[in-house]
TIKOL-654116 format. One record per residue (C-alpha): chain; x, y, z. Coordinates in steps of 0.05 Angstrom, whole numbers, plus 5000, padded with zeros to 4 digits. Example, Ala and Ser with C-alpha at 12.3 -4.5 7.8 and 13.67 -1.06 7.14 Angstrom:
+----+------+------+------+
: ch :   px :   py :   pz :
+----+------+------+------+
:  A : 5246 : 4910 : 5156 :
:  A : 5273 : 4979 : 5143 :
+----+------+------+------+
This chain:
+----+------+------+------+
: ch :   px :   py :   pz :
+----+------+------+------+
:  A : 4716 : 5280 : 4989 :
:  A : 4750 : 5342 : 4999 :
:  A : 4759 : 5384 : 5057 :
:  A : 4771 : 5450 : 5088 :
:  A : 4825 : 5470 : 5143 :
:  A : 4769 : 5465 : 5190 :
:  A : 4738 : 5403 : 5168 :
:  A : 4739 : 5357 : 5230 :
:  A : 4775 : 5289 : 5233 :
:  A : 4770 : 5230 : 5276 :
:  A : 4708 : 5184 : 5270 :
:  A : 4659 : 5229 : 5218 :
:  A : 4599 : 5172 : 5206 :
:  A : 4580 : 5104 : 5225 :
:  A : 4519 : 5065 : 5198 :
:  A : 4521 : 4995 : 5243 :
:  A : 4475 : 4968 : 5197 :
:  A : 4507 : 4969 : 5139 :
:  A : 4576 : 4970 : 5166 :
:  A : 4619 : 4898 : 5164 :
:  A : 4643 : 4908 : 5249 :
:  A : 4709 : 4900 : 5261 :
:  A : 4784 : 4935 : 5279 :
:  A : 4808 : 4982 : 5226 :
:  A : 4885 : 4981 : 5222 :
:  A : 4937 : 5044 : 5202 :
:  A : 5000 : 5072 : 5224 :
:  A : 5012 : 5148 : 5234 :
:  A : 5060 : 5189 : 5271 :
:  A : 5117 : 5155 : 5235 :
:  A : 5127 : 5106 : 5285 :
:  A : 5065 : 5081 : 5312 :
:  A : 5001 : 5035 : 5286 :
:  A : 4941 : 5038 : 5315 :
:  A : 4875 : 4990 : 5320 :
:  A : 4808 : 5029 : 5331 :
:  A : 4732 : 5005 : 5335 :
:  A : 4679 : 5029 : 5290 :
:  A : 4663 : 5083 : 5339 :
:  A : 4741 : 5115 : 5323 :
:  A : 4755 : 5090 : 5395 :
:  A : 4833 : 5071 : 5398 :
:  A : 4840 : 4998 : 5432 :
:  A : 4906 : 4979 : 5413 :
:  A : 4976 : 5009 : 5392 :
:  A : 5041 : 4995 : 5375 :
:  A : 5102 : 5036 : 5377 :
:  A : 5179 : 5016 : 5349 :
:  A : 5225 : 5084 : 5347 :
:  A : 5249 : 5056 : 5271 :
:  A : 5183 : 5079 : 5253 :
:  A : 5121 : 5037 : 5232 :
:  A : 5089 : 5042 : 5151 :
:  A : 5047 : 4995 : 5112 :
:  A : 5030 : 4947 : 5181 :
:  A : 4990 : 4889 : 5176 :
:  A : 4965 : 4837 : 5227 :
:  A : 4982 : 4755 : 5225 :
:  A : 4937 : 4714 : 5245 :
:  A : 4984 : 4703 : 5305 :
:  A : 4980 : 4757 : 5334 :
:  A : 5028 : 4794 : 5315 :
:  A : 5036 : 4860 : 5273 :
:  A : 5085 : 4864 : 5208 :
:  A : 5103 : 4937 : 5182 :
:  A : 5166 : 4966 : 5145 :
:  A : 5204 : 5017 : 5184 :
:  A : 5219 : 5088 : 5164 :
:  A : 5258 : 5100 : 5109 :
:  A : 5343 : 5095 : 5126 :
:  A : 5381 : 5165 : 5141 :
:  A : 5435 : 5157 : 5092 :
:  A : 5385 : 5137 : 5034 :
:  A : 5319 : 5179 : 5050 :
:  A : 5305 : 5226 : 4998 :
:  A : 5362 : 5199 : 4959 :
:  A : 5340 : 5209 : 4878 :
:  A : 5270 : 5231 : 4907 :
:  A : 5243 : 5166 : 4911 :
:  A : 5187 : 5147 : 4944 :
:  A : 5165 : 5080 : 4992 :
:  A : 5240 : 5064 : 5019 :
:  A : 5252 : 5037 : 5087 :
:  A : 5304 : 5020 : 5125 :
:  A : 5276 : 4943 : 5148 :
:  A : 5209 : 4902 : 5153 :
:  A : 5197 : 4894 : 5221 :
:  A : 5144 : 4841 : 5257 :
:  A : 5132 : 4861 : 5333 :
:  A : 5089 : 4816 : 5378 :
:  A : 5019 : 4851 : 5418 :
:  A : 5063 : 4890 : 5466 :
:  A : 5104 : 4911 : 5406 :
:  A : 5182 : 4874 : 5416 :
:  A : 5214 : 4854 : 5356 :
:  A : 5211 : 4797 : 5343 :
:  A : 5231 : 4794 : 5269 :
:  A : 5268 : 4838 : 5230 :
:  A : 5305 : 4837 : 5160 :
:  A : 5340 : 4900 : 5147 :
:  A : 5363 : 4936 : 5080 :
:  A : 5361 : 5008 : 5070 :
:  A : 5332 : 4999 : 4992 :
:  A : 5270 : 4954 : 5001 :
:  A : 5205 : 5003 : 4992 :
:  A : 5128 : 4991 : 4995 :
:  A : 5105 : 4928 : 5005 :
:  A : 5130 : 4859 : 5022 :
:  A : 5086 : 4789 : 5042 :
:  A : 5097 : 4736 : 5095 :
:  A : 5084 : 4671 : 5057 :
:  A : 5046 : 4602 : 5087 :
:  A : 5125 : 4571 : 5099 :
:  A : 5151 : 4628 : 5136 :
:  A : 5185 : 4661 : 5097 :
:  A : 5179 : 4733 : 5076 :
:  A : 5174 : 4772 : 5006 :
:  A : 5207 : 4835 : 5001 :
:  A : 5210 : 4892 : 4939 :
:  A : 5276 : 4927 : 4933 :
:  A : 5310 : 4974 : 4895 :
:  A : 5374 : 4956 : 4848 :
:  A : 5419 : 4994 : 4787 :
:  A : 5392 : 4962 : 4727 :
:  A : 5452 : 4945 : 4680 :
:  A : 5477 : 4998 : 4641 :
:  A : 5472 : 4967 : 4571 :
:  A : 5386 : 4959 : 4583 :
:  A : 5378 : 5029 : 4610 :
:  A : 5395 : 5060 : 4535 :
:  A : 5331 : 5020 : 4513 :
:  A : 5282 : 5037 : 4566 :
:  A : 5234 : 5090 : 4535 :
:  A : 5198 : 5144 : 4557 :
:  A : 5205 : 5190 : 4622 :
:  A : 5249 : 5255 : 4629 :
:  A : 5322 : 5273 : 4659 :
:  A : 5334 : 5320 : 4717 :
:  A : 5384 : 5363 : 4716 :
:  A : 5430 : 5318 : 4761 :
:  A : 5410 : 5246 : 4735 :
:  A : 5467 : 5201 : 4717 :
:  A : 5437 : 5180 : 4651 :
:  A : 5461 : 5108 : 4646 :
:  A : 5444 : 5098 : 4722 :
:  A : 5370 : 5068 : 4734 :
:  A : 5340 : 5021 : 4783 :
:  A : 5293 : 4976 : 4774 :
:  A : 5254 : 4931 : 4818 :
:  A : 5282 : 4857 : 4855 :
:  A : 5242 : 4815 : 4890 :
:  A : 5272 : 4767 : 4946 :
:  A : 5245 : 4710 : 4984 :
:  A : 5277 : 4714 : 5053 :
:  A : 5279 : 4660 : 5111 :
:  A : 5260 : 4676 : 5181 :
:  A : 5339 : 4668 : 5192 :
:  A : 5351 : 4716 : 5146 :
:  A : 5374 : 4673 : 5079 :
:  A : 5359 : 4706 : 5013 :
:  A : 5328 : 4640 : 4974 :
:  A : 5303 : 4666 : 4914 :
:  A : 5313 : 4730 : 4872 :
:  A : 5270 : 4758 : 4820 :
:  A : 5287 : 4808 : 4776 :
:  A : 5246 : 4853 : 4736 :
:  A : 5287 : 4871 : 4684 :
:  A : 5289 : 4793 : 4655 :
:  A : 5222 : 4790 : 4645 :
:  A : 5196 : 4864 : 4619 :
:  A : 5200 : 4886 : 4549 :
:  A : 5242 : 4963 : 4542 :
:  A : 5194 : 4969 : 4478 :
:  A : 5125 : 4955 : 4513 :
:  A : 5141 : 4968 : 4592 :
:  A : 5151 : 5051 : 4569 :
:  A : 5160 : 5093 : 4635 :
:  A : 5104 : 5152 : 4640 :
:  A : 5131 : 5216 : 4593 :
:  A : 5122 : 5257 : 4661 :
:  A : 5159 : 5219 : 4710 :
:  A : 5233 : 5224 : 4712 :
:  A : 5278 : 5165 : 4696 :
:  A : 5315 : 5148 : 4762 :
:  A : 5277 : 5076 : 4762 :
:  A : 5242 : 5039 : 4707 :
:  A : 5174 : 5006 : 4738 :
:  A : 5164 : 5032 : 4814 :
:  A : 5136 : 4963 : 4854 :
:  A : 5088 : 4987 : 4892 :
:  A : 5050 : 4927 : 4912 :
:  A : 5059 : 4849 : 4914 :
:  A : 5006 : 4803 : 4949 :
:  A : 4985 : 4734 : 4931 :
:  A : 4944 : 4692 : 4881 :
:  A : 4902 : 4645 : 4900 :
:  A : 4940 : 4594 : 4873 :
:  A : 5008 : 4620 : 4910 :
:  A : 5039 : 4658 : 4852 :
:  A : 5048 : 4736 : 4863 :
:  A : 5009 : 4797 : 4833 :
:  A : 5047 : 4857 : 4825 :
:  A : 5032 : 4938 : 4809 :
:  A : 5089 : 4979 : 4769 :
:  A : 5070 : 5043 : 4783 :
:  A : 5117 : 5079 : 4726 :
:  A : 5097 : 5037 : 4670 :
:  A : 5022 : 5029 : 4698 :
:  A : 5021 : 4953 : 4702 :
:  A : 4996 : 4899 : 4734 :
:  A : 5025 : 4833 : 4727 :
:  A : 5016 : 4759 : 4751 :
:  A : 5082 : 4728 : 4764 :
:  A : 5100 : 4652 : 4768 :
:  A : 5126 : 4628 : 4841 :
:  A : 5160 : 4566 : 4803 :
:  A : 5181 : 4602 : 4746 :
:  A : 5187 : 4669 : 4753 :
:  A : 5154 : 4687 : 4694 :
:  A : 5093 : 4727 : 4677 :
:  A : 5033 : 4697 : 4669 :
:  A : 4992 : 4761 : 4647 :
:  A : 5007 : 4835 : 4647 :
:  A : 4948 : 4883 : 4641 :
:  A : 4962 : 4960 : 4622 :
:  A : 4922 : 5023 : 4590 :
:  A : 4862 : 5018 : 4636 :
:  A : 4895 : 5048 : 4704 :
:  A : 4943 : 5110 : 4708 :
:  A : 4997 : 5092 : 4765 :
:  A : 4958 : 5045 : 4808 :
:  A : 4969 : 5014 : 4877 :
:  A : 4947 : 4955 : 4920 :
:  A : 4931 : 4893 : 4866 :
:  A : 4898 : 4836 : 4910 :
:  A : 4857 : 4779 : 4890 :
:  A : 4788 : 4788 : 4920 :
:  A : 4764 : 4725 : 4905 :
:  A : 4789 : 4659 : 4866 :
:  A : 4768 : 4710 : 4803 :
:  A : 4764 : 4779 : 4812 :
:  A : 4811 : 4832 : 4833 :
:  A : 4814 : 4892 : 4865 :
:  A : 4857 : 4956 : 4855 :
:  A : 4871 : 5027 : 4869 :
:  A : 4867 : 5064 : 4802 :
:  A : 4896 : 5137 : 4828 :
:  A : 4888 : 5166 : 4766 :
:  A : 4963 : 5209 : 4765 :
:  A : 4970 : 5238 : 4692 :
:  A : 4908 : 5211 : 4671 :
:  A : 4877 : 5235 : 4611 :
:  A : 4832 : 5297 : 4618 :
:  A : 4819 : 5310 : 4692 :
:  A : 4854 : 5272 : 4737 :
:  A : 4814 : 5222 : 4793 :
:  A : 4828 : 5163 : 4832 :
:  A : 4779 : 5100 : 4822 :
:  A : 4773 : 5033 : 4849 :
:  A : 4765 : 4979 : 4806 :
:  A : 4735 : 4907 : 4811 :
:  A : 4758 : 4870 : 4753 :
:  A : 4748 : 4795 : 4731 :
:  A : 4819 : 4762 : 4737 :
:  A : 4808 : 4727 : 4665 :
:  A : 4776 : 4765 : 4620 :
:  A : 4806 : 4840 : 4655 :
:  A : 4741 : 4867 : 4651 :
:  A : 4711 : 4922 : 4700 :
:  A : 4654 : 4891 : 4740 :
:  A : 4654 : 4946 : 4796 :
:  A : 4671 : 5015 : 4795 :
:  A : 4672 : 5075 : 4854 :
:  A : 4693 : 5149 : 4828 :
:  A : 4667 : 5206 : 4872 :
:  A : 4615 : 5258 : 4844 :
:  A : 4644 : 5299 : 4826 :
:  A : 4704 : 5242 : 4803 :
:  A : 4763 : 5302 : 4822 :
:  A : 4734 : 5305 : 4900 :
:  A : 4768 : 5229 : 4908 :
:  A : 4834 : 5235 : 4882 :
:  A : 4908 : 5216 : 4911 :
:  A : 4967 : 5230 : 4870 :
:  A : 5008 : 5169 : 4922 :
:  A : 4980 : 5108 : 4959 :
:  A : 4913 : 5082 : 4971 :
:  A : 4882 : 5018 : 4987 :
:  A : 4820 : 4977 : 4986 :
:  A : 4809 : 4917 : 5013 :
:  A : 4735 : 4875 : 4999 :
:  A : 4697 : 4858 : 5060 :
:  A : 4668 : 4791 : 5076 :
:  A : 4589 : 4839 : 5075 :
:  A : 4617 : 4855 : 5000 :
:  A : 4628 : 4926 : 5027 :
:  A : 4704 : 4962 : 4995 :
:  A : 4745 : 4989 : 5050 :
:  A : 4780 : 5051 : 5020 :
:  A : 4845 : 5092 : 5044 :
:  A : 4846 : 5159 : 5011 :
:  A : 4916 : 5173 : 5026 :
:  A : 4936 : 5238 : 5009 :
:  A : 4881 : 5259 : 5057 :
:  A : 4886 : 5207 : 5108 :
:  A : 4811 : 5193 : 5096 :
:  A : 4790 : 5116 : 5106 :
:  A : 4713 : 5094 : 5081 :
:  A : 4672 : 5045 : 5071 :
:  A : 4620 : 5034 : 5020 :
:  A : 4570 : 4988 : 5001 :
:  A : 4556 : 4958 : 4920 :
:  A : 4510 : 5013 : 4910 :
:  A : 4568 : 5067 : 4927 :
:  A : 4532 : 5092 : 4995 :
:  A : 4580 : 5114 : 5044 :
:  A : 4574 : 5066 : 5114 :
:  A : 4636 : 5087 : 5155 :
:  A : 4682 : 5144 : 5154 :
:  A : 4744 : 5164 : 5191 :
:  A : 4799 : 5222 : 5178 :
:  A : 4867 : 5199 : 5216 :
:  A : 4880 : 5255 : 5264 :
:  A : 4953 : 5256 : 5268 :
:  A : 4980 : 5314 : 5226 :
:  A : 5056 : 5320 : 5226 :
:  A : 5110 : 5373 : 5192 :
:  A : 5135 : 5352 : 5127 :
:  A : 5181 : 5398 : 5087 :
:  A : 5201 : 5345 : 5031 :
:  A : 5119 : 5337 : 5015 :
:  A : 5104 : 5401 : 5032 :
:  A : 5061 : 5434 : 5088 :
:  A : 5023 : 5389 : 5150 :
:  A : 4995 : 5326 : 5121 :
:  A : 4963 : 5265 : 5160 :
:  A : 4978 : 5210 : 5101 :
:  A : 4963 : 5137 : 5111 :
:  A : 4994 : 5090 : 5058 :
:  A : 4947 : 5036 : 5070 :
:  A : 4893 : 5010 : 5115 :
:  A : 4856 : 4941 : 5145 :
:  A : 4793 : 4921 : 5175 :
:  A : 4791 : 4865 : 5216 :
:  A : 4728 : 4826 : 5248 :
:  A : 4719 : 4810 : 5306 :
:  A : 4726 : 4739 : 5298 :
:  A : 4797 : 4741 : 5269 :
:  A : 4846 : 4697 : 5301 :
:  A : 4900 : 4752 : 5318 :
:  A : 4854 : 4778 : 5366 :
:  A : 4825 : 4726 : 5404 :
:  A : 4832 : 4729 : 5470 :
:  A : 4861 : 4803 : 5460 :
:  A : 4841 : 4860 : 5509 :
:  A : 4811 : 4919 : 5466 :
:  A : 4777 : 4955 : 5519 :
:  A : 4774 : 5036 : 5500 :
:  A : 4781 : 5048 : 5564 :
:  A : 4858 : 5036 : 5563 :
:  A : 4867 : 5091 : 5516 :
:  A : 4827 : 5151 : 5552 :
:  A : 4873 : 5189 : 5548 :
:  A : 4892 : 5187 : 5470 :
:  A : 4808 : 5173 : 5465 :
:  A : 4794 : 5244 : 5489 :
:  A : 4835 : 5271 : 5447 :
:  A : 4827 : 5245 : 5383 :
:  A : 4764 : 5195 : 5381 :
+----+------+------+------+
C-alpha cells in the first residue's frame, strides 16, 4: 500500500458492515496515545512528557506504554526499541505505575497476579560471544562485547522475582544471527505475550525465531525458524493458532512483509495476507496484527503509519494513515511510524462508563480526522 507525498492520511475507508466496531489504539508524537472511532474521530488521549510507545489498555481502565528511549543510552550501538521505563497512567493520564531502566526495549506484559514482564538488554559473557555465528562488525564494535536478551518478572513494588536469560537456553550453532545485521546483540526480543496456558511466546528478530518458553521452567518448549525473515508481534489467536508479523527484512528474492496464521502444533500456515503486488506492503521495523472477535486481522504497517483491517477473503474493511509526521534525523527524513496498534469494542471493560464523545476533541478533529 504505497503512497505518494500527497497521498492523504487520517481516516481513508470504512465499510460498517464488514468492519468489527470498536476504538483503535496508537501512540504518536512521541509522547502521546490516542483512541479514535471508526470514523478517525479522536475521543480519547493521553499525554506523559517521558514519551508514550507500544501502549496498551487494561481492562481497568488504565493505559500501559514504555516511555521514550533514555538520553544517555538512545542511539547508543544503534539499537533499536529501548526505553527509558514502562509506564501505566490511569484515564486522565497520572502515573500510576512505573518501573524504570534505561535498557528494557519493545515489549513487556502485565500478568493475571500483578506483576509485570519486561525485555531488557544485557552483555552476554565474553567466553559465549566467540561462538555466536553469523552477522558482521562495524568499524567501532568491541568484538567480545554483545548483548543478548533478559527477561524479568517485576512486582508492582518494584521487586525483580524472576530472571530469564536467553543465552542458557539458545544454541550458538543453530540460533545464527542474520549475515546482514551487525553483531552488537545476538537475538533482538522484539515481542513477548502469553500462551494460553500462561507460558510466554517470544520473537528474536536477529536469529528469526519464535519460541514458546516455560513460566515454571524457563525452558523452551518449541522454537520455529526458516519460514519468517525478522518477524514481530507472536500472539496466540486462539487455544491453537497463532498470529505473526512476517516483515520480510533480507528475505530471499524481493523483499515483503506478510501476516501469517499458523496452527500452534503442527507450525503450518493456515492464513496468509501479502499485498498485490507483495513489495506495496512491506516494513523493514515493527508491525502488528491482532485477530478480531468478526475473524477480521487488524494490521499496523509501521514504516508507513498505515493501520487496516481485512476480512478472510483479504478485502480491505477499514483504513487509517496516522497523521502525525515528526523530524527524525537518526531514521532519516519526516516519518509518522506506529510500532503497534489495538482495536477495542465497544463492550470492553476499560471503557465502560468512559466518555468518548468526538466532540471533546474538535479541535484536534478538524484537524486531523
Amino acid at each position: 500500500m504505497a503512497r505518494s507525498e500527497h497521498y492523504p492520511n487520517g481516516l481513508i475507508h470504512y465499510n460498517p458492515q464488514l468492519s468489527h466496531r470498536g476504538y483503535t489504539l496508537f501512540s504518536a508524537d512521541r509522547d502521546k496515545a490516542f483512541l479514535i472511532d471508526m470514523k478517525g474521530r479522536f475521543v480519547h488521549q493521553w499525554q506523559n512528557d517521558k514519551g508514550l510507545t507500544n501502549p496498551m489498555l487494561l481492562s481497568n481502565g488504565n493505559l500501559m506504554a514504555l516511555a521514550a528511549p533514555s538520553e544517555n543510552v538512545e542511539g547508543q550501538r544503534g539499537l533499536n526499541g529501548q526505553s527509558a521505563a514502562c509506564y501505566e497512567l490511569d484515564w486522565q493520564s497520572n502515573v500510576v505505575w512505573q518501573y524504570q531502566d534505561p535498557w528494557i526495549h519493545h515489549d513487556y506484559q502485565r500478568l493475571p497476579n500483578g506483576n509485570t514482564l519486561l525485555v531488557k538488554w544485557v552483555p552476554l559473557p565474553r567466553g559465549l560471544v566467540r561462538q555466536i555465528k553469523g552477522g558482521y562488525h562495524e568499524k567501532d564494535d568491541d568484538p567480545k562485547h554483545m548483548l543478548g536478551d533478559v527477561v524479568i518478572e517485576v512486582t508492582p513494588a518494584g521487586d525483580i522475582i524472576k530472571t530469564w536469560k536467553s543465552w542458557d537456553h539458545f544454541d550458538p550453532a543453530t540460533e545464527i544471527i542474520c549475515p546482514l545485521d551487525h553483531r552488537m546483540e545476538w537475538s533482538h526480543c522484539n515481542s513477548i505475550s502469553l500462551t494460553p496456558k500462561g507460558d510466554w511466546l517470544m520473537s528474536f528478530r536477529r536469529i528469526s525465531l519464535i519460541a514458546e518458553v516455560s513460566r515454571r521452567t524457563g525452558k523452551i518448549k518449541w522454537k520455529w525458524s526458516g519460514t519468517t525473515s525478522h518477524q514481530h508481534d507472536a500472539n496466540y489467536s486462539s487455544d491453537t493458532t497463532i498470529t505473526v508479523f512476517d516483515n520480510g527484512v533480507h528475505r530471499k528474492g524481493i523483499e515483503y512483509s506478510r501476516v501469517l496464521e499458523i496452527d500452534a502444533k503442527t507450525k503450518k500456515i493456515l492464513w496468509e495476507y501479502a499485498d498485490n503486488p507483495p513489495f506495496s506492503f512491506y516494513t523493514v521495523m515493527g508491525g502488528s496484527v491482532d485477530l478480531l472477535p468478526n475473524g477480521n486481522m487488524l494490521i499496523c504497517e509501521t514504516a508507513k503509519g498505515q493501520f487496516f483491517e481485512v476480512t478472510r477473503e483479504k478485502k480491505v474493511v477499514w483504513e487509517y494513515i496516522n497523521p502525525f509526521f515528526i523530524a527524525n534525523s537518526r531514521l532519516g527524513g519526516r516519518i509518522n511510524m506506529v510500532f503497534k496498534i489495538h482495536r477495542y469494542g465497544v463492550d470492553h471493560p476499560a471503557l465502560l462508563d468512559k466518555n468518548l464523545d468526538p466532540d471533546r476533541y474538535k479541535n484536534l478533529n478538524r484537524l486531523y480526522a
